[in-house]
DRENVO-953577 format. One line per 2 residues: their letters; for each residue x, y, z of N, C-alpha, C. Coordinates in steps of 0.05 Angstrom, whole numbers, padded with zeros to 5 digits. Each point is the difference from the previous one (the first is absolute). Layout:
# DRENVO-953577
a = X/Y/Z/X/Y/Z/X/Y/Z | ... $
END
This chain:
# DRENVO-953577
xx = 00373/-00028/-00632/00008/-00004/00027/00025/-00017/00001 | 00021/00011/00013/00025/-00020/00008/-00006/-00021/00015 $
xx = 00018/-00032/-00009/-00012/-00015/00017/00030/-00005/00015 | -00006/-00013/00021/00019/00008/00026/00012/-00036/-00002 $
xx = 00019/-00004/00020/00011/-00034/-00003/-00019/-00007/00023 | 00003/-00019/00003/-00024/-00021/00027/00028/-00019/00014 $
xx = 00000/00017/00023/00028/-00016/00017/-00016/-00027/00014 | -00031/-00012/-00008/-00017/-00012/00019/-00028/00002/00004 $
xx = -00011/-00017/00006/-00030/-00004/00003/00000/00024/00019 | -00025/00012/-00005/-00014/00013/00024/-00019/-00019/00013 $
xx = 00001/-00001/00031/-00017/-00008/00013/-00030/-00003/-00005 | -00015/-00015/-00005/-00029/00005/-00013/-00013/00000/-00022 $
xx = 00018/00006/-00015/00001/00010/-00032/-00017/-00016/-00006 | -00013/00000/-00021/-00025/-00027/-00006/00014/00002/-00031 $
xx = 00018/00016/-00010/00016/-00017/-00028/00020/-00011/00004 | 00000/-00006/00023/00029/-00027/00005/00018/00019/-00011 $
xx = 00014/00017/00003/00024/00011/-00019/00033/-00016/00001 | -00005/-00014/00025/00021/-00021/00004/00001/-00020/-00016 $
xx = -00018/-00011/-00011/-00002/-00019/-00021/00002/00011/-00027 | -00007/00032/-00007/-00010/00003/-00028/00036/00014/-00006 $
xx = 00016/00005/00020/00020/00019/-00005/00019/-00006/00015 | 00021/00003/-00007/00033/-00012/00004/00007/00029/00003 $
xx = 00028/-00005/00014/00006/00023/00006/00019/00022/-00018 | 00000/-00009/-00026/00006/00022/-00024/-00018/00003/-00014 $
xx = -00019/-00002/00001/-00031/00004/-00014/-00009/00022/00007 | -00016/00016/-00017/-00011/00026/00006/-00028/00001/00008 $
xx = -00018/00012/00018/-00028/-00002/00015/-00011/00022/-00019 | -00021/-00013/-00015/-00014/00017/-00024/-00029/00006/00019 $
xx = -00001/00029/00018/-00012/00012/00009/-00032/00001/-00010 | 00005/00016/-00017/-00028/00006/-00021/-00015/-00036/-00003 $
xx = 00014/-00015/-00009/-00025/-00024/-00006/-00002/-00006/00026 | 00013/00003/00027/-00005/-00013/00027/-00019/00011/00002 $
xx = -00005/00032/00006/-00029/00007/-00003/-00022/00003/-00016 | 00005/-00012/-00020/-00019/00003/-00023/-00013/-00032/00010 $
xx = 00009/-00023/00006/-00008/-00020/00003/-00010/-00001/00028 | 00007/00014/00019/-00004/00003/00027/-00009/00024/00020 $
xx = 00018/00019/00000/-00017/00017/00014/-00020/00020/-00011 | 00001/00002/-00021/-00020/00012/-00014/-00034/-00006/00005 $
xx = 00001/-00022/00010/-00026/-00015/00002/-00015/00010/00017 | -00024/00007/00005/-00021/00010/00011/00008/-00007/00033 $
xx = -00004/-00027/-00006/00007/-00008/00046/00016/00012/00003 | 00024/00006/-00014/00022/-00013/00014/00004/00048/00001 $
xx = -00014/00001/-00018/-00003/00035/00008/-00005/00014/00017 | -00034/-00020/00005/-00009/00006/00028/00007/-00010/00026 $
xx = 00026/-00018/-00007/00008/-00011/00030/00028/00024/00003 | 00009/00015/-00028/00023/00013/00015/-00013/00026/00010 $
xx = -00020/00003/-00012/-00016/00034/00016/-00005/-00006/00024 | -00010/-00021/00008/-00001/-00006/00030/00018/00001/00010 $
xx = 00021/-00018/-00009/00025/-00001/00011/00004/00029/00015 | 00007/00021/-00029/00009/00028/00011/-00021/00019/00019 $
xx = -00022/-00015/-00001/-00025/00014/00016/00009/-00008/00035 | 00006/-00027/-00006/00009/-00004/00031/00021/00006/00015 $
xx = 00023/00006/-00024/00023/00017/00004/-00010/00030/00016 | -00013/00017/-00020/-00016/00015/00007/-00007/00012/00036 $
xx = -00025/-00027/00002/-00010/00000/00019/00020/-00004/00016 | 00022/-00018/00007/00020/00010/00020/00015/00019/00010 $
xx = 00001/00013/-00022/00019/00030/00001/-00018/00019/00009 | -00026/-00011/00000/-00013/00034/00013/-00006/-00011/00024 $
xx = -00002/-00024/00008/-00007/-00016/00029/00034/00005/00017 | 00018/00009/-00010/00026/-00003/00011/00016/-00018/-00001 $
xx = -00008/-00021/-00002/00015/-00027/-00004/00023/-00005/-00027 | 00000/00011/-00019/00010/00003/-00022/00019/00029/-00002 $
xx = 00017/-00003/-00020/00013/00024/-00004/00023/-00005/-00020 | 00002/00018/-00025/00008/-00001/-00017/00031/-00008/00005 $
xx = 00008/-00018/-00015/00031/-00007/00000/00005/-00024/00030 | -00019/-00013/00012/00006/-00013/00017/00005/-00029/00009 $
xx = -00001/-00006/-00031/00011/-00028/-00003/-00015/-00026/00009 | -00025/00006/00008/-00022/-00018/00013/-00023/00003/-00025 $
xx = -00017/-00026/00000/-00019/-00001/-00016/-00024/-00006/00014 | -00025/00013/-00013/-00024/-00008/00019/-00009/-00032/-00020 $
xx = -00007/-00004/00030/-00006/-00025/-00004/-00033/-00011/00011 | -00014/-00016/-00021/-00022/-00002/00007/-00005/-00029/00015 $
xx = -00010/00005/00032/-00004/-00031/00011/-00012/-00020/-00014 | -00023/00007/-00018/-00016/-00027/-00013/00011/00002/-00024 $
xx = 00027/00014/-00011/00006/-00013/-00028/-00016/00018/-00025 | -00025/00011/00005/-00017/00011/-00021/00015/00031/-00003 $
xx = 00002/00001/-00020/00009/00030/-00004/-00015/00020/-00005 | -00034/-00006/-00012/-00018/00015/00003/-00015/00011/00029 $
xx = 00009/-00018/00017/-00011/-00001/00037/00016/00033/00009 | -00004/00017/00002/00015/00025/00013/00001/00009/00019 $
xx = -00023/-00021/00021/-00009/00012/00026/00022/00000/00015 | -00001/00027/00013/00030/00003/00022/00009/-00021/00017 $
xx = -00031/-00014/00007/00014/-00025/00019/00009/-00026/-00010 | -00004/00004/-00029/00021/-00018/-00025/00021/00010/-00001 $
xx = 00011/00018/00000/00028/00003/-00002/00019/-00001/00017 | 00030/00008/-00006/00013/-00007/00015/00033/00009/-00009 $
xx = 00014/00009/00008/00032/00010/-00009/00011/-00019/00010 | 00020/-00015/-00020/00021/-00021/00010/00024/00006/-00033 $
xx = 00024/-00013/00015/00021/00005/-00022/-00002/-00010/-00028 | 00008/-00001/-00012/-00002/-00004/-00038/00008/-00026/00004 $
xx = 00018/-00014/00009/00006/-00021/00000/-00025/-00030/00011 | -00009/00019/00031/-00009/-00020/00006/-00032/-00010/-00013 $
xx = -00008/00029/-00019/-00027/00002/-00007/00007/-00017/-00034 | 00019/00006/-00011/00000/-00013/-00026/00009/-00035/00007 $
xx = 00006/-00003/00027/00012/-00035/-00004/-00023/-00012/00004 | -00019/00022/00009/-00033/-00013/00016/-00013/-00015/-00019 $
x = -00008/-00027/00005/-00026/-00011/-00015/-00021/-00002/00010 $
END
């Protein structure tokens, strides 16, 4: 797998990549997920993730290419009930704590 440059932390990131990487350093992909998303939770929190994706696009609320992320009011990403969710922009859902 090619590894790509890192212009910057991603928002959230739980490997600090702002600390581990300067900006002529290369982002070694494969061990990020081998150490991280590979992991059982963090599997079943992205199936949800895309399950709730999902569930908006057939509720209408969602639609492919639209630049908004669903967002879950209590934070749980396994929670999918429709009256948990919610469409708001990429920005304002990744600055959310």
């Amino acid at each position: 797998m090619p590894r790509k440059r890192v212009k910057g932390a991603i928002p959230g990131n739980p490997l600090k990549l702002k600390e581990r990487y300067s900006k002529n350093q290369m982002r070694d992909y494969k061990k990020e997920y081998a150490k991280y998303h590979s992991k059982p939770t963090q599997k079943k929190n992205r199936a949800s993730r895309n399950a709730a994706r999902r569930a908006m696009t057939r509720n209408g609320a969602a639609s492919k290419g639209d630049g908004k992320d669903v967002d879950h009011k209590n934070r749980n990403p396994l929670d999918n009930r429709l009256s948990n969710l919610r469409m708001i922009s990429k920005s304002r859902n990744r600055s959310r704590k």
